[in-house]
N, C-alpha and C positions, 0 to 999 in steps of 0.2 A: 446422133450427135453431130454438128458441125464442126468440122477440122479448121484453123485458120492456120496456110500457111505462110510465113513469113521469112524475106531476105534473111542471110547471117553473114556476118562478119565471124571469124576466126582471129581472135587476138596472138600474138606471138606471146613467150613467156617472156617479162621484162631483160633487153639486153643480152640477146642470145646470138644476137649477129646483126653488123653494122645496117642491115635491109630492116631486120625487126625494131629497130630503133626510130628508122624513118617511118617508118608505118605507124607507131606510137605517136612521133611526132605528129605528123599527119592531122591526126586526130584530135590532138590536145590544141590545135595553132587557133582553133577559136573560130567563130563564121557570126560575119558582121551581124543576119538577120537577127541572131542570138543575141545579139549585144543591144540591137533595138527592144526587142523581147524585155527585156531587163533592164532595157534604162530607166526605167520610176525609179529600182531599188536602187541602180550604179548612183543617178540625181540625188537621191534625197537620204541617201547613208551616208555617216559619217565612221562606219563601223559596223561589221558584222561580229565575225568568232575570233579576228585576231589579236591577241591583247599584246602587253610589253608594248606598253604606251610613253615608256619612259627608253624604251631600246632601239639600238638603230634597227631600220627597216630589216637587213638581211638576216639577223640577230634571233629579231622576234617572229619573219615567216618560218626560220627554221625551229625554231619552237613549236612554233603552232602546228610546221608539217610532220614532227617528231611526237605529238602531242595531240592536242585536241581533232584535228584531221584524223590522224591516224587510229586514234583508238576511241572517234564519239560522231564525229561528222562523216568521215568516210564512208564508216560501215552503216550509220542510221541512212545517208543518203544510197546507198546502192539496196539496204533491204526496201527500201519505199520505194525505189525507180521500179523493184521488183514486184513489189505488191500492187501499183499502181498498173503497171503491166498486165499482171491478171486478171485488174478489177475490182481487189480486193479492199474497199473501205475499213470492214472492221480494225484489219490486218493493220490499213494507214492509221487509224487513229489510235491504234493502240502503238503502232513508233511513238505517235506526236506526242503522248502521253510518259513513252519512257524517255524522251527528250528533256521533259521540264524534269523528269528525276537526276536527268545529268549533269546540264548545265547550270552553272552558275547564275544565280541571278540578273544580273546586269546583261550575261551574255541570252539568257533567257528574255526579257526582253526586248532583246534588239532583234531576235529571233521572230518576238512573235509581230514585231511591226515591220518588217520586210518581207514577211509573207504576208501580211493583212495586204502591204503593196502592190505584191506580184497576184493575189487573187483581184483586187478591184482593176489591176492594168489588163486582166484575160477576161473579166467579168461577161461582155459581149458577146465574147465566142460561139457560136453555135455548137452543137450537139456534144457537149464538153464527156460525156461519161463519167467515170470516178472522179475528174477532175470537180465537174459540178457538183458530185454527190458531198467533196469534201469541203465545197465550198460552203454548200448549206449547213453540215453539220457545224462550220465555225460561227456561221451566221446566227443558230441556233445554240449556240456557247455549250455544241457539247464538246469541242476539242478548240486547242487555244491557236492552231495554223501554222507549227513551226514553219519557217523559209524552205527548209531541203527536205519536207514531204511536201509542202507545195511546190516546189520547184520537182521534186518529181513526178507529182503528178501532172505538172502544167508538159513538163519532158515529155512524158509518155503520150499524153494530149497530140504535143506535134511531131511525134514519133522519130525523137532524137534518141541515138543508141545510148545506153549506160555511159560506156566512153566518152562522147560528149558531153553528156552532163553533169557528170565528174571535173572536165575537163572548163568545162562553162563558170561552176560553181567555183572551180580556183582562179578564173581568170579576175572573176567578179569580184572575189576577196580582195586578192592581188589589186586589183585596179582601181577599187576604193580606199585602202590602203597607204597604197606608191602617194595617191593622188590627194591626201590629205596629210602624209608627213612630207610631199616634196618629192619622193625620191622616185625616179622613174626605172631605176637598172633594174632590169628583167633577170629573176633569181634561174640560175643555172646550177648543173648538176644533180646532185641525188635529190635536192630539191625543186626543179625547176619545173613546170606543169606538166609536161611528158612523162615527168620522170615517174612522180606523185599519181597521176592519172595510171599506169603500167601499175605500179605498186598494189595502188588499190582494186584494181581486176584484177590482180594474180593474187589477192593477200587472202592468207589463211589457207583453206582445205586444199588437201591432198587431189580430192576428186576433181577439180577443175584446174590440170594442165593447162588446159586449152577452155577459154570461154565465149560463150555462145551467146550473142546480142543481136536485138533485132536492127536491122539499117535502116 
C-alpha cells in the first residue's frame, strides 16, 4: 500500500492566547488567487445562504453565523472538504443529497446555481480527481452540485487547508452580501471570519483538541 505523506498545520484551540489568535487570523485574512478562483460566483451572485433581506447587514450575518453557518453549512462544508480529501465521491454525494433535505428552498437554489458556476469556471483543469468525478455525476443529474461540496471539492483540487476554505467560503458570503446592501464594515468579534473560521475547527468532539489539516 502507498503512504501519502502530507505537510500539517496544528490549529490552536480558539482564543487561548493573544499568539493563537493571530495565527487564526492569519489564516481566515483571505488570498487574492482565492478570490480569483471565485470570482464567477462573487460576479454573478446576488445571494448565497444569508437571509434577513429586510435587516441591517450586521444583524442578519449574526444570524446566519449563529444559525445556518453554524449548524448546516459549516459542518456540511468541512465533512466534504473531508470526504473530498480522501477521494470519497459516494461520501460527497450523499452530503449534497442531505443538503437539499436542509435547506430551504430558495436558499437551495442559489446553492445549486453557484456551484453549477464554480464547476464550469474549474471545468479545464487538468487531472481534477474527485473534483471531476463530481463534476460528472452532476452532469449526469445524479446529484444537483450544492456550492460547499463543490467548493470543497474544487479546495482539496488546489490543496487549500480546511482553514481556508472555511475561511474563503465566509469571505465570499460576506462580500456578496456587504456589496449588494452597500455596507462595507468588516463584521468583528465572536462574529468576525477568524473568529467563525476557529469555531468551526474546534466545534463539537471531544477527540480533536488539537486539529490536523493538510497545508
Amino acid at each position: 500500500m502507498k503512504l501519502h505523506l502530507l505537510p500539517i498545520t496544528i490549529l490552536p484551540l480558539p482564543r487561548e492566547t493573544a499568539a493563537d489568535d493571530q495565527i487564526i487570523e492569519d489564516w481566515a485574512r483571505g488570498l487574492d488567487w482565492v478570490k480569483w478562483l471565485l470570482g464567477s460566483v462573487r460576479a454573478r451572485t446576488t445571494c448565497l445562504m444569508l437571509g434577513g433581506a429586510d435587516q441591517r447587514m450586521m444583524r442578519a450575518w449574526e444570524v446566519f453565523a449563529d444559525g445556518r453557518f453554524r449548524d448546516v453549512i459549516g459542518p456540511a462544508l468541512k465533512s466534504a472538504w473531508q470526504l473530498a480529501h480522501t477521494g470519497d465521491l459516494e461520501g460527497l454525494l450523499a452530503a449534497d443529497a442531505a443538503l437539499s433535505a436542509q435547506l430551504p428552498p430558495a436558499c437551495l437554489k442559489r446553492s445549486m446555481r453557484a456551484g453549477a458556476l464554480l464547476l464550469k469556471s474549474t471545468r479545464y483543469a487538468r487531472y481534477q480527481g474527485v473534483l471531476g468525478r463530481l463534476r460528472e455525476a452532476v452532469d449526469q443529474e445524479l446529484s444537483v452540485g450544492h456550492f460547499v461540496v463543490v467548493w470543497a471539492a474544487v479546495g482539496q483540487f488546489f490543496q487549500l487547508s480546511l482553514a481556508n476554505v472555511l475561511a474563503e467560503y465566509l469571505h465570499l458570503e460576506w462580500d456578496i452580501a456587504a456589496r449588494e446592501r452597500g455596507d462595507q464594515t468588516k463584521p468583528t468579534g465572536r462574529c468576525c471570519i477568524a473568529a467563525l473560521t476557529s469555531q468551526m475547527m474546534h466545534h463539537a468532539s471531544a477527540e480533536s483538541a488539537l486539529r490536523v489539516v493538510d497545508g
